[in-house]
N, C-alpha and C positions, 0 to 999 in steps of 0.2 A: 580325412578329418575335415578338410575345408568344402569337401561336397557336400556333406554332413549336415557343415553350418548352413551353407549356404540355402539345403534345402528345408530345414529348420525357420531360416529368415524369411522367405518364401512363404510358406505357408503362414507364418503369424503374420507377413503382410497382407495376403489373400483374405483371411480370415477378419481381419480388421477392417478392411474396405468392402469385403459382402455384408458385415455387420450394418455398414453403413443405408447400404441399399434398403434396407430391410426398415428403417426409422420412418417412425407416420410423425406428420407433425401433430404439434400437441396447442388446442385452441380453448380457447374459453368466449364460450356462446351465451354467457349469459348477457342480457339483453336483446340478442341474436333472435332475430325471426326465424320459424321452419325454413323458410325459402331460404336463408341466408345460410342454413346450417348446410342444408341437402346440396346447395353451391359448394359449399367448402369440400364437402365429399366427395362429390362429384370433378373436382378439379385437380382435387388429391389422389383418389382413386380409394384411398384409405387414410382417415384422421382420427385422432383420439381427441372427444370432445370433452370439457368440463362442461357440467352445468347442476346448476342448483336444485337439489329436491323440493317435491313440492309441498312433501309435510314437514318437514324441517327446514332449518339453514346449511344445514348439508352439503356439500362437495361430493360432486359424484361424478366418476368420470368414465369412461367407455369409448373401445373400439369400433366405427362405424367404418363398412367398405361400401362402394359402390356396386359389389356387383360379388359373384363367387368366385373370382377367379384371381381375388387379394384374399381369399382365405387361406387354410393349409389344406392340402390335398383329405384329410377325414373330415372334413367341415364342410357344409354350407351356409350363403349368406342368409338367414332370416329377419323377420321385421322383428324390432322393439319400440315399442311408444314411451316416447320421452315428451314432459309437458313443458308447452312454451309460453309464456305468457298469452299468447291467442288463443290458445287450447294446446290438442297434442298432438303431435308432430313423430310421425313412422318413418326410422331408421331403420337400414339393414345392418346385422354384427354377425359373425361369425360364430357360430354353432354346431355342436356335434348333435345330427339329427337323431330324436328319440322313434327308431322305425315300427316299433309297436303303438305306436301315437298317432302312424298314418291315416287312421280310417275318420281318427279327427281333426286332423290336418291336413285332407289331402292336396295342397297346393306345395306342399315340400317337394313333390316328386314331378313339380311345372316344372 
């Protein structure tokens, strides 16, 4: 019984601290330049950014990685345009690629 427990406590300790690992920080870019945002990403590796929509007053928020290799193993990183007060500003997010869509995108498969 006390092996039991003990591998019971184990694992909900493990489980707890890989959880951790796994946390993107969470920013708010509004006012935030492109430059300022793609730093943030790029230092993080992966951030979840807030930022204002541009037809509304809206709160909108999204997963930005640096690169594919902060996604899940069926995902790649793709670009999304997010508008910054200069214009608009191309993130990469994590996507499940639509492969019938390659002939019109083929930079998915760079």
């Amino acid at each position: 019984m006390r092996t039991f427990s003990i591998a019971i406590l184990s694992f909900v300790l493990f489980a707890a601290g890989s959880q951790a690992a796994f946390a993107a920080p969470r920013i708010n870019i509004d006012g935030a330049s492109c430059r300022d945002a793609r730093r943030i990403v790029a230092q993080n590796g992966a951030a979840i950014l807030r930022y204002s929509s541009r037809q509304s007053n809206r709160l909108l928020y999204d997963r930005f990685v640096a690169d594919s290799y902060f996604c899940q193993s069926d995902e790649v990183a793709l670009p999304k345009t997010i508008f910054r007060r200069e214009g608009t500003c191309r993130l990469l997010t994590c996507q499940i690629p639509d492969y019938e869509d390659r002939f019109r995108r083929p930079w998915i498969f760079r």
